[in-house]
C-alpha positions as CSV (number, residue, x, y, z in Angstrom):
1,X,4.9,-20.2,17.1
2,X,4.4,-16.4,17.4
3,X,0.8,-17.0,19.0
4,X,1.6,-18.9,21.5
5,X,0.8,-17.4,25.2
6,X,3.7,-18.8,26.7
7,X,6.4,-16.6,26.6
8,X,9.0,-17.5,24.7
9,X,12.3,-19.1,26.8
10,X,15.0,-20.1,24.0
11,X,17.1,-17.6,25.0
12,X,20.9,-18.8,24.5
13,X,22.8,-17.8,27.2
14,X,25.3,-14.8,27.6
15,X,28.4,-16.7,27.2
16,X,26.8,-18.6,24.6
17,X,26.0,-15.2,22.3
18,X,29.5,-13.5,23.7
19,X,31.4,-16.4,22.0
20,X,29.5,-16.0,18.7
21,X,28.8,-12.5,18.4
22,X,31.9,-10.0,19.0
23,X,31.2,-7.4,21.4
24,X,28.1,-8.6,22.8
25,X,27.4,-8.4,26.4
26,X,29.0,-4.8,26.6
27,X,25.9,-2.7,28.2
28,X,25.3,-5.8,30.3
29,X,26.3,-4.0,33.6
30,X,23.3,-1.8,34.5
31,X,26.3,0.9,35.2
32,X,27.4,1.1,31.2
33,X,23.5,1.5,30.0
34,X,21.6,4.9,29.7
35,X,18.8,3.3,31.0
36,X,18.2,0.0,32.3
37,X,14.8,-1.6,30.5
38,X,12.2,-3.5,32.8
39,X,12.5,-7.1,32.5
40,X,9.4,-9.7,33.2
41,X,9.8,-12.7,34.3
42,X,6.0,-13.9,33.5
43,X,5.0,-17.4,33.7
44,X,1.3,-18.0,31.5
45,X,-0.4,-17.7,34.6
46,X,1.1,-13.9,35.2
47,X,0.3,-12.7,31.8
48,X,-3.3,-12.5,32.0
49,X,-3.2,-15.1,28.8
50,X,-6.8,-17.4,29.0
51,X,-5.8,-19.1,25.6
52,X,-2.8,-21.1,24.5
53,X,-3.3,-20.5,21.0
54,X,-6.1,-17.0,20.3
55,X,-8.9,-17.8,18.4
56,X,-8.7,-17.4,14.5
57,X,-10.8,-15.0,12.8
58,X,-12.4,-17.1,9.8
59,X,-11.1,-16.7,6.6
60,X,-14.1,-16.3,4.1
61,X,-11.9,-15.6,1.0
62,X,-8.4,-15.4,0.6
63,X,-6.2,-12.8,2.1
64,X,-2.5,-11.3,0.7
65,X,0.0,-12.9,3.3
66,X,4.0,-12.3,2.6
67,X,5.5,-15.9,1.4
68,X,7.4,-15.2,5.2
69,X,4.7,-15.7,7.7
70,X,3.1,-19.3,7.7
71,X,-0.3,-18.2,8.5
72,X,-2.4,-15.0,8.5
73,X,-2.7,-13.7,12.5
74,X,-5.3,-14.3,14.2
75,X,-7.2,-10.7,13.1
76,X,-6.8,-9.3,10.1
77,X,-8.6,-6.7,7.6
78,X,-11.5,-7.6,5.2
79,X,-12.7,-3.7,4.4
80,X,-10.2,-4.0,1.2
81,X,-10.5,-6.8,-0.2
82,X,-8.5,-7.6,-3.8
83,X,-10.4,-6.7,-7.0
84,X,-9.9,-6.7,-11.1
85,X,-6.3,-5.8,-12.3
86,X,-5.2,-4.1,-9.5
87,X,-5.9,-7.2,-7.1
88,X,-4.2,-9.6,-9.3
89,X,-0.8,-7.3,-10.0
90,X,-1.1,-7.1,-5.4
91,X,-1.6,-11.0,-5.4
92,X,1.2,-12.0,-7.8
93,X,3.3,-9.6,-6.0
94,X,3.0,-11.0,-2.0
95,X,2.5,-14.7,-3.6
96,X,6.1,-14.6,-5.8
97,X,8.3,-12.5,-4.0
98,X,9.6,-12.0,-0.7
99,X,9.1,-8.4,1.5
100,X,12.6,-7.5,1.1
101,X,13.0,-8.2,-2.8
102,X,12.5,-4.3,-4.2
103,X,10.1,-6.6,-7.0
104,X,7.3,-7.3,-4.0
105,X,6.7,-3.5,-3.4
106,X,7.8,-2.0,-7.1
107,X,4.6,-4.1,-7.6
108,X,2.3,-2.9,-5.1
109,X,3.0,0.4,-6.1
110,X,2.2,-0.6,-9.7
111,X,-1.0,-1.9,-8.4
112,X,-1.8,1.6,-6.7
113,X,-1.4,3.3,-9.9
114,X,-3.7,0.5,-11.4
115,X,-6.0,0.8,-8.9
116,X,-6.3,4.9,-9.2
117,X,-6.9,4.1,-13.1
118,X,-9.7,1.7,-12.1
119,X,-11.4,4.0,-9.7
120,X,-11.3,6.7,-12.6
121,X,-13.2,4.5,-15.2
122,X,-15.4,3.5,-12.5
123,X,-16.2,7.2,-11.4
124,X,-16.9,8.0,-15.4
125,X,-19.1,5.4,-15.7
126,X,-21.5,6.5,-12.7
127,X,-24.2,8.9,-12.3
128,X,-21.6,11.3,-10.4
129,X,-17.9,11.0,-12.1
130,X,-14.7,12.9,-10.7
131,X,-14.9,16.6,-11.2
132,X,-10.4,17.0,-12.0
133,X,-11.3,21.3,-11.6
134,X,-13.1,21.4,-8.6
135,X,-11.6,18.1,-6.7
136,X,-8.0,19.0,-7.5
137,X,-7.4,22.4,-5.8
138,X,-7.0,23.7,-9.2
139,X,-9.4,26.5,-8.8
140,X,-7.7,27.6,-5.0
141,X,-4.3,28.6,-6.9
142,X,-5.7,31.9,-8.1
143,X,-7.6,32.7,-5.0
144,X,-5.3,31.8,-2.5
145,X,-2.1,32.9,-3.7
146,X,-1.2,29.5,-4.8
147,X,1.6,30.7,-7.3
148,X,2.9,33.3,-5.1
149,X,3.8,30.6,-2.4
150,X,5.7,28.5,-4.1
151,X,8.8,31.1,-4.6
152,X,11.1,32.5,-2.8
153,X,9.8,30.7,0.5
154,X,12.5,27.9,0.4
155,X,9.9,24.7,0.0
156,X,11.1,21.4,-0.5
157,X,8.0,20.2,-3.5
158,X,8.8,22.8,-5.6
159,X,11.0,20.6,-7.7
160,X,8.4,18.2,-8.5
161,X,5.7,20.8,-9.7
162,X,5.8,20.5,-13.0
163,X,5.0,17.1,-13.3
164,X,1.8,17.2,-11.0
165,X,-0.3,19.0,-13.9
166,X,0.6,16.0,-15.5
167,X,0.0,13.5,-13.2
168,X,-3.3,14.9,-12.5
169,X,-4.1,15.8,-16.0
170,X,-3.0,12.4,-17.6
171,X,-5.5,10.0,-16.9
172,X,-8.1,12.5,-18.0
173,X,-6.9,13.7,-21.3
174,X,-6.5,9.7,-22.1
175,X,-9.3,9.0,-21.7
176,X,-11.2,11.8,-23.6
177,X,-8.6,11.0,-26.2
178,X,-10.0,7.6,-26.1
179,X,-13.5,8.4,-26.3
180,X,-12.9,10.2,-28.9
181,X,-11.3,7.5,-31.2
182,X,-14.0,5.1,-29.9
183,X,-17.0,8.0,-30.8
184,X,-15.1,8.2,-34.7
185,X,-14.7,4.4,-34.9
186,X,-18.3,4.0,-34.1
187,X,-18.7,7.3,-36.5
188,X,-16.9,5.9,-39.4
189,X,-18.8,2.2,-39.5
190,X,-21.8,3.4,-39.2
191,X,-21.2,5.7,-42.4
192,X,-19.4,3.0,-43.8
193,X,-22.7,0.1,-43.8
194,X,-25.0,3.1,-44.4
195,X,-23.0,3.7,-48.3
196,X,-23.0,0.1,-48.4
197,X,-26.9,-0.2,-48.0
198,X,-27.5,2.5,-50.4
């Protein structure tokens, strides 16, 4: 168990890990190795360890744990808790696939993205929404030479630039475009029952 105090003392032994791994053993003379690491020989006394097993922070709703790991560790984080789309796409993602399957963190990042799209919606429909002109920088490339920096001075981003207008700009002109269509919907069946009324 990871947990445990006790230090851990399955250790095969040197001829036992020569025979099965070749080459092992080879910086095993103090004289062959850069530097010599400190070795502890601490019994659970030594360690300063007052627990066998630490005490486990309480679990009040589920936590995202990688299929790997048995259990959660004793402390974890609870200030982001999973929520709406987002959550679910993070979920499926540590629940179905393993940390070293590309799928697991293709999905995570997927849920990012969702999550950024969910923050958006939320910020329109408060009293204070994103400002994309003022919040983006957008207005600083005029002022402080923002164009002029990015050529001829050998930077790495500049091959990516083009699409950050985009990436930016995206998620706003989408959803004007949808209000739009939802404002001419609305438009059209009001004018619709209002002929048929008449």
């Amino acid at each position: 168990m990871p947990y445990n105090a006790e230090p851990h003392l399955r250790r095969p032994s040197s001829e036992a890990l020569r025979e099965r791994i070749p080459g092992w053993g080879a910086d095993l003379d103090p004289a062959d190795r850069p530097s010599v690491p400190r070795e502890l020989n601490l019994t659970p006394e030594d360690n300063g360890a007052h627990w066998d097993v630490p005490e486990r922070q309480p679990e009040l709703e589920p936590r995202e744990r990688s299929i790997e790991h048995g259990m959660l560790p004793p402390v974890f984080g609870t200030v982001a808790p999973l929520r709406g789309l987002s959550g679910a796409i993070r979920r499926y993602a540590y629940e179905n696939y393993s940390e070293a399957r590309a799928a697991h963190w293709l999905l995570l990042v997927l849920g990012d993205r969702v999550d950024a799209g969910e923050q958006h919606l939320r910020s329109l429909a408060s009293t204070r929404p994103d400002n994309p002109i003022t919040q983006t920088g957008v207005l600083s490339e005029g002022r402080r030479h923002g164009v002029a920096s990015r050529f001829g001075v050998g930077r790495a981003d500049t091959a990516h630039q083009w699409m950050d207008p985009v990436i930016v700009a995206a998620p706003w002109v989408v959803t004007a475009i949808g209000i739009g269509l939802l404002v001419r919907g609305a438009r059209r069946t009001a004018s619709s029952e209002r002929v048929q009324t008449e």
